[in-house]
C-alpha positions in Angstrom: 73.4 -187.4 -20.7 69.9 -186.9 -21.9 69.4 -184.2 -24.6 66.0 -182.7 -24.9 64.7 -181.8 -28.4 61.9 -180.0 -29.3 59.8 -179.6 -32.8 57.9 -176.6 -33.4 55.6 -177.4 -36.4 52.8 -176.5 -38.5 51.6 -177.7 -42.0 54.9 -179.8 -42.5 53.9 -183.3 -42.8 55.3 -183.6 -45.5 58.8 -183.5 -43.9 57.7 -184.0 -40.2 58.4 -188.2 -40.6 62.1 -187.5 -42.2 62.9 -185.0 -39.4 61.8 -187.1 -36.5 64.0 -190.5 -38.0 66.6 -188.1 -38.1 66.8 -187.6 -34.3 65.0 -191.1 -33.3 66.5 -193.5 -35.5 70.4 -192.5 -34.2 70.7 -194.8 -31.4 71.2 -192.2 -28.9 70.6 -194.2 -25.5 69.4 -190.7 -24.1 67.0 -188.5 -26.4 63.9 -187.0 -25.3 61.4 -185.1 -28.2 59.0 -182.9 -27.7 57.0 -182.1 -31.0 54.3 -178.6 -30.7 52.1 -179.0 -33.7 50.1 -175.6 -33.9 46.7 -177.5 -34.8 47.6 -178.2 -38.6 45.2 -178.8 -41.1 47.1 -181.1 -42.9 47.5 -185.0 -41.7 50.5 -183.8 -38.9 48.2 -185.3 -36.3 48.5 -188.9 -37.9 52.5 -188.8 -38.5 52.4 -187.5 -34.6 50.0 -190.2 -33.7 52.5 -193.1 -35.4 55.6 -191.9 -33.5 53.9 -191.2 -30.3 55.6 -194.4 -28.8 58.9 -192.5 -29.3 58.0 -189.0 -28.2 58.2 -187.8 -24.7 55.4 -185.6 -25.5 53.4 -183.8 -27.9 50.3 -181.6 -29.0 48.4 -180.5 -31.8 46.9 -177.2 -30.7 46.2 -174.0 -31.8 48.9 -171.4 -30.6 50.5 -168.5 -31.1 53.2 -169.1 -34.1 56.9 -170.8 -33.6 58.4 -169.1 -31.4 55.2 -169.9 -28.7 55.9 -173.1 -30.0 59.2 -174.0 -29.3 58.7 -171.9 -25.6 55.7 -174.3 -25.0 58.0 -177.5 -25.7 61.0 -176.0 -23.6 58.2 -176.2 -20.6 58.5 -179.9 -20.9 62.0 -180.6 -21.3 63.8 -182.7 -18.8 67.1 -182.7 -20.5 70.8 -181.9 -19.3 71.2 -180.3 -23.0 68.9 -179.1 -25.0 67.9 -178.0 -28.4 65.2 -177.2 -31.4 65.0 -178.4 -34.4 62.2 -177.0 -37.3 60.3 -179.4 -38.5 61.5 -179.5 -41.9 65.3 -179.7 -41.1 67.5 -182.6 -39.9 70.0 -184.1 -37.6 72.9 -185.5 -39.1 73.5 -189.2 -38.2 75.7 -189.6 -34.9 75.0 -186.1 -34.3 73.2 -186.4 -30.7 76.8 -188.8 -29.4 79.0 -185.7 -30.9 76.9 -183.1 -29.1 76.8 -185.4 -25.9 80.7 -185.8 -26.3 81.4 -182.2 -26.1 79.1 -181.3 -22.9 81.1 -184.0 -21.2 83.8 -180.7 -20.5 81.9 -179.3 -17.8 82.8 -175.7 -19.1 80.6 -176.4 -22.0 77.9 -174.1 -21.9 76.5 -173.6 -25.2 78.1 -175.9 -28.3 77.6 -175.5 -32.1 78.5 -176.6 -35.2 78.1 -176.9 -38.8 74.8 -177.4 -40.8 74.7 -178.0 -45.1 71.7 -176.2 -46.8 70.2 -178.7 -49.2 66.9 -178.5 -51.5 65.5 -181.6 -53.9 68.7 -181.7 -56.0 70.7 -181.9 -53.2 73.6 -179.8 -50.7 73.5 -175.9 -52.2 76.0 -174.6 -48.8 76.6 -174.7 -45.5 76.5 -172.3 -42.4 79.8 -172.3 -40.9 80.0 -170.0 -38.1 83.3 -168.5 -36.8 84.1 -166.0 -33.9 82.7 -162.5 -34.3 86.0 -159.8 -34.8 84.3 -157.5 -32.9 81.3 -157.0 -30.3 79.2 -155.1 -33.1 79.3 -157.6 -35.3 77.0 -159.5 -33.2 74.4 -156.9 -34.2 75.2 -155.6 -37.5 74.8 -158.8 -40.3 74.1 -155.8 -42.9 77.8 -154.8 -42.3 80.5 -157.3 -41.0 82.9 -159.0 -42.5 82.0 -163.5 -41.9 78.5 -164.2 -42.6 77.4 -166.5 -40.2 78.6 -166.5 -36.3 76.1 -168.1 -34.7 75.2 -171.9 -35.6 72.0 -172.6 -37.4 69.4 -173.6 -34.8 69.4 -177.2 -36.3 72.8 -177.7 -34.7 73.1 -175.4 -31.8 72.7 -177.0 -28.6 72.8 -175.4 -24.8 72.7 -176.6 -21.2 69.5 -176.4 -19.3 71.2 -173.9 -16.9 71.2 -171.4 -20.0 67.8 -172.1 -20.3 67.7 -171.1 -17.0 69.3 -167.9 -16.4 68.2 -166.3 -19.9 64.6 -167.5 -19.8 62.5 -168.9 -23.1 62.6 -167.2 -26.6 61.0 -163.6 -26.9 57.8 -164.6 -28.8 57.1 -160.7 -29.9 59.5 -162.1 -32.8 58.7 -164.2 -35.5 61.6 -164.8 -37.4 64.8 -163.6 -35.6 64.1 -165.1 -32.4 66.5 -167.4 -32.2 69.3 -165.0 -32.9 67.9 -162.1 -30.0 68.5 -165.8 -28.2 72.2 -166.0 -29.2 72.9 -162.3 -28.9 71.3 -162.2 -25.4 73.6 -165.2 -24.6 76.7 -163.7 -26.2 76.1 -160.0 -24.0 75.2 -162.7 -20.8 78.8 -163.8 -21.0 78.0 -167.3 -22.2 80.7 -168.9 -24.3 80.3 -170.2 -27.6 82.3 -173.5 -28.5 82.3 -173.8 -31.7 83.2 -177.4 -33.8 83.9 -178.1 -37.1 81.9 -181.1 -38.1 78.5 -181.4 -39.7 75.6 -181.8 -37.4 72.8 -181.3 -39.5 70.8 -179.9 -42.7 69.0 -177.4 -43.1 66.3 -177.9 -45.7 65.8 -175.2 -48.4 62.4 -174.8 -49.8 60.0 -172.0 -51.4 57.3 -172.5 -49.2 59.1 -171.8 -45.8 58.5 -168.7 -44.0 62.2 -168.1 -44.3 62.3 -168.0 -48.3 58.9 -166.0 -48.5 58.1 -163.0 -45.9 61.6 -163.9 -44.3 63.8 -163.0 -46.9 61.7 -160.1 -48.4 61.9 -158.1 -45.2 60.6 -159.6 -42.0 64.6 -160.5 -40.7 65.6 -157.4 -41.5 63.0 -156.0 -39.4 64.2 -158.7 -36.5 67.7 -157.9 -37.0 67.1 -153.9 -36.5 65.0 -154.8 -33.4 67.9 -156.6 -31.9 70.4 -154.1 -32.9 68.3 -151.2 -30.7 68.1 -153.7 -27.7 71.7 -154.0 -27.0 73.0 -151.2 -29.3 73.6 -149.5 -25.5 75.7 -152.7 -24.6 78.5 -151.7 -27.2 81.8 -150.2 -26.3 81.3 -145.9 -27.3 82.9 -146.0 -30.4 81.1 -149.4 -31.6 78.2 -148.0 -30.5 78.4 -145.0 -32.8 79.0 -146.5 -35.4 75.8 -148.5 -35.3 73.0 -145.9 -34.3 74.2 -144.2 -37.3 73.6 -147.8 -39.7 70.4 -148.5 -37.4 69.3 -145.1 -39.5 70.1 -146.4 -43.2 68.5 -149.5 -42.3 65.3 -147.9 -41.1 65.2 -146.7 -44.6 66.0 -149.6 -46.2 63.5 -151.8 -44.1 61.1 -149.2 -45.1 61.4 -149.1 -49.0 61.7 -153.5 -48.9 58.4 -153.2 -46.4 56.6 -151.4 -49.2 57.3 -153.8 -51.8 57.1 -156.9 -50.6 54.4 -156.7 -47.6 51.2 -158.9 -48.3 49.3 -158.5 -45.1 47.9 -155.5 -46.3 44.0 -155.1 -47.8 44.3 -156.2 -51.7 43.7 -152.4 -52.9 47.0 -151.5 -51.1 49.8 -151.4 -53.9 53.5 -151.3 -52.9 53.3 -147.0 -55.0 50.7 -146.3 -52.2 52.7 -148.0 -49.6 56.2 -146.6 -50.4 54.4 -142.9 -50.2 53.1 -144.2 -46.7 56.7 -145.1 -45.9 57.8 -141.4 -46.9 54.8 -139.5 -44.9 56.4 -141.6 -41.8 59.9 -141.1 -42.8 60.8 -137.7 -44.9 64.0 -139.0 -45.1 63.5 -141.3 -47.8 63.0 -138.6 -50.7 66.7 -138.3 -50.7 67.2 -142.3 -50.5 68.6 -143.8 -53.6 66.4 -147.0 -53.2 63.5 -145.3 -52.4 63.8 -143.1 -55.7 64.6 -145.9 -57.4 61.5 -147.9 -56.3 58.6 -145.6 -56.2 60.3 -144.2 -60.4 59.4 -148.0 -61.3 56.3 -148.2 -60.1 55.6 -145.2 -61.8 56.6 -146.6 -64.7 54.9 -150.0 -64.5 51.6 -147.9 -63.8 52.0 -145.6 -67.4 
Protein backbone atom coordinates (compact mmCIF):
# COMPACT_ATOMS: atom_id res chain seq x y z
CA UNK A 1 0.00 0.00 0.00
CA UNK A 2 1.75 3.19 -0.86
CA UNK A 3 1.22 6.19 1.53
CA UNK A 4 1.71 9.57 0.15
CA UNK A 5 3.36 12.23 2.47
CA UNK A 6 3.59 15.67 1.96
CA UNK A 7 5.96 18.50 3.75
CA UNK A 8 4.80 21.93 3.69
CA UNK A 9 7.80 24.07 4.79
CA UNK A 10 9.43 27.32 5.07
CA UNK A 11 12.56 28.59 7.02
CA UNK A 12 12.85 25.13 8.86
CA UNK A 13 16.11 23.76 7.94
CA UNK A 14 16.98 23.48 10.83
CA UNK A 15 14.64 20.56 11.50
CA UNK A 16 13.71 19.70 7.75
CA UNK A 17 16.80 16.74 7.68
CA UNK A 18 15.32 15.12 11.21
CA UNK A 19 11.74 15.22 9.84
CA UNK A 20 12.51 13.67 6.49
CA UNK A 21 14.73 10.53 8.25
CA UNK A 22 11.84 10.26 10.24
CA UNK A 23 9.61 9.08 7.37
CA UNK A 24 12.51 7.88 4.90
CA UNK A 25 14.73 6.03 7.12
CA UNK A 26 11.63 3.46 8.37
CA UNK A 27 11.88 0.87 5.80
CA UNK A 28 8.51 1.32 4.48
CA UNK A 29 8.68 -0.66 1.02
CA UNK A 30 5.91 1.90 -0.12
CA UNK A 31 6.44 5.77 0.87
CA UNK A 32 6.14 8.49 -1.50
CA UNK A 33 7.16 12.41 -0.15
CA UNK A 34 6.37 15.36 -1.48
CA UNK A 35 8.21 18.39 0.25
CA UNK A 36 6.68 22.31 -0.88
CA UNK A 37 9.37 24.66 0.35
CA UNK A 38 7.79 28.28 0.00
CA UNK A 39 11.15 29.77 -1.47
CA UNK A 40 13.06 29.97 1.98
CA UNK A 41 15.84 32.10 2.59
CA UNK A 42 17.52 29.93 4.64
CA UNK A 43 19.76 26.79 3.16
CA UNK A 44 16.11 24.46 2.79
CA UNK A 45 17.06 24.32 -0.90
CA UNK A 46 20.45 22.33 -0.03
CA UNK A 47 18.92 19.81 2.64
CA UNK A 48 16.09 19.34 -0.35
CA UNK A 49 18.83 19.09 -2.91
CA UNK A 50 20.64 16.05 -0.63
CA UNK A 51 17.44 14.04 -0.28
CA UNK A 52 16.18 14.53 -3.71
CA UNK A 53 17.10 10.82 -4.57
CA UNK A 54 14.46 9.93 -2.02
CA UNK A 55 11.67 12.40 -2.73
CA UNK A 56 8.95 11.79 -5.24
CA UNK A 57 8.96 15.35 -5.75
CA UNK A 58 9.69 18.76 -4.58
CA UNK A 59 9.87 22.69 -4.97
CA UNK A 60 11.23 25.65 -3.56
CA UNK A 61 8.97 28.43 -4.66
CA UNK A 62 7.33 31.26 -3.54
CA UNK A 63 3.58 30.61 -2.57
CA UNK A 64 0.91 31.43 -0.69
CA UNK A 65 1.53 30.16 3.07
CA UNK A 66 0.94 26.32 4.41
CA UNK A 67 -2.10 25.65 3.73
CA UNK A 68 -1.30 26.46 -0.31
CA UNK A 69 1.40 24.42 0.49
CA UNK A 70 0.30 21.34 1.62
CA UNK A 71 -2.79 21.72 -1.31
CA UNK A 72 0.02 22.14 -3.91
CA UNK A 73 1.82 18.74 -2.64
CA UNK A 74 -1.70 16.83 -2.48
CA UNK A 75 -1.72 17.68 -6.49
CA UNK A 76 1.08 15.25 -6.67
CA UNK A 77 0.27 12.52 -4.61
CA UNK A 78 -0.20 9.12 -5.98
CA UNK A 79 -0.89 7.32 -2.82
CA UNK A 80 -3.69 4.78 -1.62
CA UNK A 81 -3.25 6.78 1.94
CA UNK A 82 -2.21 9.88 2.52
CA UNK A 83 -1.04 12.36 4.98
CA UNK A 84 1.05 15.75 6.02
CA UNK A 85 3.41 16.18 8.16
CA UNK A 86 4.99 19.95 9.18
CA UNK A 87 8.27 20.22 8.65
CA UNK A 88 9.41 20.44 12.09
CA UNK A 89 7.46 17.42 13.46
CA UNK A 90 8.09 13.66 13.17
CA UNK A 91 7.01 10.14 12.41
CA UNK A 92 7.51 7.79 15.02
CA UNK A 93 9.58 4.73 13.91
CA UNK A 94 7.34 1.74 12.37
CA UNK A 95 4.78 4.25 12.14
CA UNK A 96 4.09 4.13 8.13
CA UNK A 97 3.62 -0.35 8.68
CA UNK A 98 0.99 0.59 11.71
CA UNK A 99 -0.85 3.09 9.47
CA UNK A 100 -0.59 0.65 6.44
CA UNK A 101 -1.84 -2.24 8.80
CA UNK A 102 -4.92 -0.50 9.72
CA UNK A 103 -6.13 0.55 6.03
CA UNK A 104 -5.80 -3.14 5.22
CA UNK A 105 -9.85 -3.14 6.78
CA UNK A 106 -11.36 -1.86 3.74
CA UNK A 107 -13.83 0.23 6.00
CA UNK A 108 -10.95 2.25 7.01
CA UNK A 109 -11.52 5.60 5.80
CA UNK A 110 -9.70 7.98 7.88
CA UNK A 111 -7.18 6.47 10.81
CA UNK A 112 -5.48 8.38 13.76
CA UNK A 113 -3.58 8.10 16.57
CA UNK A 114 -1.43 9.38 19.20
CA UNK A 115 1.30 12.05 18.92
CA UNK A 116 3.92 13.17 22.27
CA UNK A 117 4.72 17.02 22.31
CA UNK A 118 8.39 17.32 22.95
CA UNK A 119 10.77 20.54 23.01
CA UNK A 120 14.91 20.37 23.73
CA UNK A 121 14.51 18.76 27.10
CA UNK A 122 12.43 16.27 25.96
CA UNK A 123 8.43 14.69 25.87
CA UNK A 124 6.17 17.71 27.75
CA UNK A 125 2.50 15.66 26.64
CA UNK A 126 0.68 14.04 24.22
CA UNK A 127 -2.55 14.61 22.14
CA UNK A 128 -4.71 11.75 22.70
CA UNK A 129 -7.93 12.12 20.97
CA UNK A 130 -11.11 10.29 22.02
CA UNK A 131 -14.72 10.33 20.49
CA UNK A 132 -16.61 13.65 20.72
CA UNK A 133 -19.84 13.18 23.41
CA UNK A 134 -21.74 15.23 21.40
CA UNK A 135 -22.02 16.79 17.72
CA UNK A 136 -21.17 20.33 19.15
CA UNK A 137 -18.25 19.43 20.56
CA UNK A 138 -16.74 19.20 17.24
CA UNK A 139 -17.14 22.97 17.14
CA UNK A 140 -16.92 24.37 20.46
CA UNK A 141 -12.95 23.54 21.94
CA UNK A 142 -13.74 26.77 24.18
CA UNK A 143 -16.35 24.60 25.96
CA UNK A 144 -16.30 20.72 25.89
CA UNK A 145 -15.40 18.41 28.20
CA UNK A 146 -11.89 16.05 26.38
CA UNK A 147 -9.51 18.32 24.83
CA UNK A 148 -8.41 16.84 21.90
CA UNK A 149 -10.76 14.70 19.41
CA UNK A 150 -9.17 14.90 16.38
CA UNK A 151 -5.43 13.47 15.92
CA UNK A 152 -2.65 15.85 15.45
CA UNK A 153 -1.96 16.26 11.78
CA UNK A 154 1.44 14.51 12.27
CA UNK A 155 -0.44 11.27 12.84
CA UNK A 156 -3.68 11.48 11.02
CA UNK A 157 -3.80 9.70 7.90
CA UNK A 158 -6.91 9.37 5.14
CA UNK A 159 -7.62 7.46 1.92
CA UNK A 160 -7.27 9.18 -1.26
CA UNK A 161 -11.02 8.72 -1.83
CA UNK A 162 -11.46 11.33 1.12
CA UNK A 163 -9.33 13.39 -0.66
CA UNK A 164 -11.57 13.04 -3.20
CA UNK A 165 -14.94 13.68 -2.18
CA UNK A 166 -14.07 16.68 0.31
CA UNK A 167 -11.55 18.38 -1.92
CA UNK A 168 -7.97 20.14 -0.69
CA UNK A 169 -7.68 22.27 2.49
CA UNK A 170 -9.50 25.71 2.56
CA UNK A 171 -6.44 28.00 2.09
CA UNK A 172 -8.48 31.32 3.35
CA UNK A 173 -7.14 29.72 6.77
CA UNK A 174 -3.98 29.91 8.14
CA UNK A 175 -3.87 28.11 11.20
CA UNK A 176 -7.08 26.01 11.73
CA UNK A 177 -7.17 24.41 8.42
CA UNK A 178 -6.59 21.25 9.22
CA UNK A 179 -9.32 21.06 11.76
CA UNK A 180 -12.26 22.83 9.15
CA UNK A 181 -10.60 19.57 7.35
CA UNK A 182 -11.64 17.08 10.12
CA UNK A 183 -14.88 18.89 10.92
CA UNK A 184 -15.95 18.87 7.31
CA UNK A 185 -15.05 15.13 7.29
CA UNK A 186 -16.82 14.34 10.59
CA UNK A 187 -20.36 16.41 9.19
CA UNK A 188 -19.49 14.27 5.52
CA UNK A 189 -20.16 11.08 7.50
CA UNK A 190 -16.61 9.88 7.44
CA UNK A 191 -15.63 7.68 10.32
CA UNK A 192 -12.92 8.25 12.54
CA UNK A 193 -10.81 5.13 13.78
CA UNK A 194 -9.05 5.97 16.33
CA UNK A 195 -5.78 3.75 17.85
CA UNK A 196 -3.96 4.01 20.83
CA UNK A 197 -0.31 3.85 19.92
CA UNK A 198 2.15 6.58 19.37
CA UNK A 199 2.66 7.59 15.82
CA UNK A 200 4.54 10.54 16.05
CA UNK A 201 5.96 13.94 17.78
CA UNK A 202 5.02 16.91 17.63
CA UNK A 203 7.83 19.37 18.13
CA UNK A 204 7.30 22.29 20.51
CA UNK A 205 9.23 25.38 19.93
CA UNK A 206 8.94 29.35 20.38
CA UNK A 207 9.48 30.24 17.01
CA UNK A 208 6.51 28.30 15.33
CA UNK A 209 3.53 30.04 14.14
CA UNK A 210 1.66 27.90 16.55
CA UNK A 211 3.41 29.24 19.86
CA UNK A 212 3.49 33.01 18.51
CA UNK A 213 0.32 34.53 16.49
CA UNK A 214 -1.31 30.97 17.01
CA UNK A 215 -1.79 30.87 20.45
CA UNK A 216 -2.25 34.66 21.04
CA UNK A 217 -5.40 34.70 18.97
CA UNK A 218 -5.21 33.60 15.35
CA UNK A 219 -6.88 29.76 16.35
CA UNK A 220 -9.30 31.33 18.08
CA UNK A 221 -10.26 33.26 15.21
CA UNK A 222 -10.06 29.83 13.02
CA UNK A 223 -12.03 28.00 15.42
CA UNK A 224 -15.06 30.77 15.52
CA UNK A 225 -14.88 30.62 11.62
CA UNK A 226 -15.60 26.95 11.70
CA UNK A 227 -18.06 27.06 14.33
CA UNK A 228 -20.37 29.64 11.91
CA UNK A 229 -19.79 27.25 8.94
CA UNK A 230 -21.55 24.29 10.23
CA UNK A 231 -23.12 25.86 13.37
CA UNK A 232 -26.49 25.23 10.92
CA UNK A 233 -25.47 21.45 10.81
CA UNK A 234 -26.29 20.98 14.63
CA UNK A 235 -29.29 19.33 15.94
CA UNK A 236 -31.82 22.67 17.28
CA UNK A 237 -31.00 22.55 20.74
CA UNK A 238 -27.09 22.09 20.03
CA UNK A 239 -27.35 24.66 17.78
CA UNK A 240 -28.63 27.19 20.32
CA UNK A 241 -26.48 26.63 22.54
CA UNK A 242 -23.55 27.62 20.33
CA UNK A 243 -24.79 30.84 18.44
CA UNK A 244 -25.16 32.09 21.88
CA UNK A 245 -21.09 31.09 22.84
CA UNK A 246 -20.16 32.12 19.02
CA UNK A 247 -21.26 35.68 20.78
CA UNK A 248 -18.86 35.57 23.94
CA UNK A 249 -16.28 34.50 21.80
CA UNK A 250 -16.60 37.32 19.36
CA UNK A 251 -15.79 39.33 22.29
CA UNK A 252 -13.21 37.42 23.53
CA UNK A 253 -11.45 37.17 20.08
CA UNK A 254 -11.88 40.82 20.01
CA UNK A 255 -10.18 41.90 23.37
CA UNK A 256 -7.08 38.99 22.68
CA UNK A 257 -6.95 40.62 18.86
CA UNK A 258 -6.20 43.89 20.47
CA UNK A 259 -3.45 42.85 22.54
CA UNK A 260 -1.58 40.59 20.85
CA UNK A 261 -2.00 41.65 16.98
CA UNK A 262 1.48 42.72 15.41
CA UNK A 263 0.52 43.27 11.85
CA UNK A 264 -0.55 46.54 12.56
CA UNK A 265 1.62 50.02 11.76
CA UNK A 266 4.14 50.42 14.81
CA UNK A 267 2.09 53.68 16.22
CA UNK A 268 -0.98 51.28 16.72
CA UNK A 269 -0.90 50.33 20.52
CA UNK A 270 -3.09 47.45 21.80
CA UNK A 271 -5.27 50.98 24.18
CA UNK A 272 -6.05 52.28 20.60
CA UNK A 273 -6.84 48.98 19.28
CA UNK A 274 -9.09 47.72 22.14
CA UNK A 275 -11.16 51.20 21.61
CA UNK A 276 -11.22 50.10 17.80
CA UNK A 277 -12.57 46.78 18.99
CA UNK A 278 -15.37 48.59 21.09
CA UNK A 279 -16.43 51.25 18.12
CA UNK A 280 -17.07 47.78 16.15
CA UNK A 281 -18.55 45.95 18.96
CA UNK A 282 -20.49 48.16 21.83
CA UNK A 283 -20.88 45.16 23.54
CA UNK A 284 -17.60 45.04 25.00
CA UNK A 285 -18.09 47.97 27.57
CA UNK A 286 -19.92 45.53 29.71
CA UNK A 287 -17.26 42.65 29.05
CA UNK A 288 -15.27 41.80 32.09
CA UNK A 289 -12.05 41.16 29.92
CA UNK A 290 -12.41 44.05 28.04
CA UNK A 291 -12.66 46.33 31.22
CA UNK A 292 -10.00 44.54 32.60
CA UNK A 293 -7.63 45.11 29.61
CA UNK A 294 -8.19 48.58 28.32
CA UNK A 295 -7.93 49.65 32.98
CA UNK A 296 -4.27 48.16 32.47
CA UNK A 297 -3.33 49.80 29.77
CA UNK A 298 -4.47 52.80 31.29
CA UNK A 299 -2.48 52.16 34.03
CA UNK A 300 0.77 51.20 32.21
CA UNK A 301 0.34 54.59 30.20
CA UNK A 302 0.09 56.95 33.80
Amino acid sequence: MKISIVIPTYNQAAYLGETLRSVLDQGYPDVEVIVCDGGSPDHTKQVLEEYSDRLAWWCSEKDRGQTDAINKGLGHITGEVWSYLNSDDLLAPGSLARIAEGFRDPKVQWLGGVSTMFDQNGERGRIDPVPAVRRRDYLTPWNRSAKYLFPCSNVNFMRRNVLEQLGTFDDSLHFGMDIEYYVRAIFAEIPLTLIPEVLGHWRWHEESKTMTDGVAYRFLEDEINIAERYVAKLPPDQRREVERELGEMHRHLAVRRALHQRDKPADSKPFDRLIAELKAQPSLLFFRPWLGAIRRQIFARA
